[in-house]
Backbone as CSV, one residue per row, in Angstrom:
resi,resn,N_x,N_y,N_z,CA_x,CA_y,CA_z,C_x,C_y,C_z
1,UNK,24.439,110.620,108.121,24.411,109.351,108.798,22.948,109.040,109.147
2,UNK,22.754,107.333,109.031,21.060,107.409,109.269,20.919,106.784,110.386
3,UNK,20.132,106.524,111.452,19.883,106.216,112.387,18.241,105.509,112.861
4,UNK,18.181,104.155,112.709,16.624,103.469,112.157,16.155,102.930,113.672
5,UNK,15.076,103.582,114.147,14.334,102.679,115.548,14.270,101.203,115.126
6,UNK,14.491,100.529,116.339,14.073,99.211,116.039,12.497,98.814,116.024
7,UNK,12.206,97.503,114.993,10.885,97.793,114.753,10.034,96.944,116.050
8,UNK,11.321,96.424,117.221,10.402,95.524,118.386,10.061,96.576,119.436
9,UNK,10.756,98.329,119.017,9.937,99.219,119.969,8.825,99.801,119.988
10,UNK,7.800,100.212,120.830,6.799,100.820,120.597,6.705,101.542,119.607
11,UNK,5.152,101.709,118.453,5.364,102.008,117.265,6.008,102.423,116.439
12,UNK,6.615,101.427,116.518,7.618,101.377,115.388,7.916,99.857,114.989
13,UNK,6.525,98.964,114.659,6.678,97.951,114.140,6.495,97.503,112.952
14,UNK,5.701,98.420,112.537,5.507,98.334,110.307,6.355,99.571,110.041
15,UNK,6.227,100.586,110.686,7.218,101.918,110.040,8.075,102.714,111.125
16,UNK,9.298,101.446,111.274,10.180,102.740,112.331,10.685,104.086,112.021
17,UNK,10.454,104.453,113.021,11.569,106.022,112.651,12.588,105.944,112.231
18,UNK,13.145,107.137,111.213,14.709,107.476,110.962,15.030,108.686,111.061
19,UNK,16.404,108.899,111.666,17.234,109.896,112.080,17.873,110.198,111.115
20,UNK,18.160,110.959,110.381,19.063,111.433,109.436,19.748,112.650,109.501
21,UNK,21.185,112.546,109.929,21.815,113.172,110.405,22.919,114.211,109.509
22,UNK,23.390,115.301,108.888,23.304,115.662,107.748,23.896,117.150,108.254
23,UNK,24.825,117.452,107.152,26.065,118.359,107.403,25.193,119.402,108.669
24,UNK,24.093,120.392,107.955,23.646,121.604,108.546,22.314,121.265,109.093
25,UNK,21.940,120.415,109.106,20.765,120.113,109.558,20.198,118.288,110.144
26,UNK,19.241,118.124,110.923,18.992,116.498,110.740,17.548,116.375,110.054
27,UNK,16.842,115.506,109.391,15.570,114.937,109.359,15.322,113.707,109.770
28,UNK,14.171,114.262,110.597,13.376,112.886,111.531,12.117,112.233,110.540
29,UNK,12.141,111.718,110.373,11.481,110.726,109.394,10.421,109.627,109.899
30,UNK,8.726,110.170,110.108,7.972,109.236,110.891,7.137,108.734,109.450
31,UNK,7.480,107.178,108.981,6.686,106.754,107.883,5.080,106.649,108.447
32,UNK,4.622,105.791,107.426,3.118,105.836,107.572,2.965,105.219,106.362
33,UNK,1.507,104.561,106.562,0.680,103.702,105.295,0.554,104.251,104.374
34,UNK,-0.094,105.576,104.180,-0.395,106.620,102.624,0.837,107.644,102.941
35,UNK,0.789,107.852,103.848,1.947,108.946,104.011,3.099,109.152,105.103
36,UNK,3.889,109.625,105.305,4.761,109.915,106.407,4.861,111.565,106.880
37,UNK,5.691,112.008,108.011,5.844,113.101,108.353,7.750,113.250,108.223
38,UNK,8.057,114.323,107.678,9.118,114.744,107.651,9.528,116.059,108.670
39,UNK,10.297,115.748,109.155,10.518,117.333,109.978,12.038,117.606,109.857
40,UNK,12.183,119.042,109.701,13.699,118.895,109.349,13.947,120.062,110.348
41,UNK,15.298,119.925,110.737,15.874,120.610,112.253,17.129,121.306,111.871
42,UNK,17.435,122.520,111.977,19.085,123.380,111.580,19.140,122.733,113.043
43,UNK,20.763,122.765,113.470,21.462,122.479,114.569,21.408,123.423,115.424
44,UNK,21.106,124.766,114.881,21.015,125.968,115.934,19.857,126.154,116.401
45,UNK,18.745,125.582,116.352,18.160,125.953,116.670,17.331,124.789,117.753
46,UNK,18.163,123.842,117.698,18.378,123.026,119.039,18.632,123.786,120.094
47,UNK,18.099,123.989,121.261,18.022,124.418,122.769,18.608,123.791,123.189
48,UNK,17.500,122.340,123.700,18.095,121.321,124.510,18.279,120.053,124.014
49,UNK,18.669,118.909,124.781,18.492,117.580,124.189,18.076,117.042,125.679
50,UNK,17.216,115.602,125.318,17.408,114.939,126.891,17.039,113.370,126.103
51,UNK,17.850,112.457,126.787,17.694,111.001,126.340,17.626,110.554,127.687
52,UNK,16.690,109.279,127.793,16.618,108.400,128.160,16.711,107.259,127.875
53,UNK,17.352,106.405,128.642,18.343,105.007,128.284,18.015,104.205,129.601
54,UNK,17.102,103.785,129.235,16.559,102.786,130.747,17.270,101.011,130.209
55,UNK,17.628,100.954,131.840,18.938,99.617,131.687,18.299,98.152,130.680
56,UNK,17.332,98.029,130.423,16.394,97.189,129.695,15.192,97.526,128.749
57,UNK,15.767,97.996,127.388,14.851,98.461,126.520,15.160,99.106,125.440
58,UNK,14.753,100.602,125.145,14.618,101.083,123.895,14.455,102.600,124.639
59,UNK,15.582,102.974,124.121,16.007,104.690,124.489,14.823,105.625,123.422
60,UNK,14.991,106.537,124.571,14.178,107.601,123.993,15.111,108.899,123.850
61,UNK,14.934,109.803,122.721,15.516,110.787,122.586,14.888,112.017,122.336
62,UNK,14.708,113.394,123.011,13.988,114.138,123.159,14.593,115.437,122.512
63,UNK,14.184,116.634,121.550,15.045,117.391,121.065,14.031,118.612,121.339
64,UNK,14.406,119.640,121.992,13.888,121.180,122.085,14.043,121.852,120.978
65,UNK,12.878,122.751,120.600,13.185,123.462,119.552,12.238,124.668,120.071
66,UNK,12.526,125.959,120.029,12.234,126.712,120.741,10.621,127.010,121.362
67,UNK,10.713,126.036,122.415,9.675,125.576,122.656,8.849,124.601,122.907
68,UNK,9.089,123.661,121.443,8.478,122.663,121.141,9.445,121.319,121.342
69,UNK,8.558,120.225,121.523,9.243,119.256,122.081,9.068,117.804,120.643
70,UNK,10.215,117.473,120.541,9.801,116.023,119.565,10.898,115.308,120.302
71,UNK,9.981,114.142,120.245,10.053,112.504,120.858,10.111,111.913,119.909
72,UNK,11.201,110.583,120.160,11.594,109.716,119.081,11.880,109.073,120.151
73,UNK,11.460,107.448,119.770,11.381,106.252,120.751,11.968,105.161,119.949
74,UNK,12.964,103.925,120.424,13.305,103.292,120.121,14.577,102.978,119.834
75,UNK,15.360,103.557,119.984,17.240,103.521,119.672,17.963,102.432,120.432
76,UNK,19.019,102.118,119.814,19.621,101.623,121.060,20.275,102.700,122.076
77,UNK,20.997,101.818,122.895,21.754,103.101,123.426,22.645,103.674,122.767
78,UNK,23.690,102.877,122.520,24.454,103.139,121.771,24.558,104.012,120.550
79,UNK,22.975,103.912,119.724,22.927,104.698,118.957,22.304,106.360,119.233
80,UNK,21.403,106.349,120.419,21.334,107.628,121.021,22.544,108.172,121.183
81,UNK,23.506,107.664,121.644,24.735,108.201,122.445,25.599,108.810,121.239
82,UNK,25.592,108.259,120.057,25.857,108.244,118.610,25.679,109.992,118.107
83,UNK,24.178,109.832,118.541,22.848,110.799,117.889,23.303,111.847,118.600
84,UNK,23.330,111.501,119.889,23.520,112.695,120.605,24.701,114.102,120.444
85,UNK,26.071,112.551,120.551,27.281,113.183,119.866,27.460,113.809,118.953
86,UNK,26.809,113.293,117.906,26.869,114.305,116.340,26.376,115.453,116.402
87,UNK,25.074,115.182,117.278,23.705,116.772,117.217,24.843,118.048,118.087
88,UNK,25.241,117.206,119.040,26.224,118.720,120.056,27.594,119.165,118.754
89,UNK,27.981,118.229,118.151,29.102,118.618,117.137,28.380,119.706,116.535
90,UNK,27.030,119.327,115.387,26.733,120.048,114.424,26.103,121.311,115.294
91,UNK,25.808,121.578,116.407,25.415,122.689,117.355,26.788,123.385,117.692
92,UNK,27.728,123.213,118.069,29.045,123.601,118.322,29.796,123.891,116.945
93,UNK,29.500,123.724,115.420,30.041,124.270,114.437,29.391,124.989,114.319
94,UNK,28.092,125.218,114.528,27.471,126.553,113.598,27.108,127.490,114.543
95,UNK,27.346,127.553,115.435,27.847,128.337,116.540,29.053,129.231,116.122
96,UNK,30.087,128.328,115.825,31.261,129.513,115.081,31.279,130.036,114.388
């Protein structure tokens, strides 16, 4: 499942982010002019999650990885809430 920042949130107005959400793993997808950054995430190895959803704007979604922190800005809520749901599913299957 893909999941695209909107492009009226903070940078993310020529190249929003995408979430790509994906049996055993997700990729976060930051484009760019010559190039982009790809980062790809197993579900287990998610720690934490933390979103913010302020009542007027563009949610932020925050993902732990042992240690390290990545920020992704721009969702709706709705689609954080989306994001969120799937990431605890695919963390709770491969767990078993």
């Amino acid at each position: 499942m893909k999941f695209t920042a909107s492009r009226l949130s903070e940078g993310n107005k020529a190249f929003p982010v995408e979430i790509h959400l994906e049996e055993n793993n997700i990729e976060i997808k930051k484009p760019g002019v010559f190039s982009g950054d790809s980062k790809y995430l197993n579900y287990e190895d998610i720690t934490a999650i933390e979103v913010d959803s302020p009542m007027i704007g563009f949610s932020t979604i925050r993902l732990f990885i042992n240690g390290n922190k990545i920020e992704v800005k721009g969702f709706s809520k709705s689609d954080v809430k989306e994001i969120r749901k799937l990431i605890d599913e695919g963390r709770s299957r491969r767990r078993k």
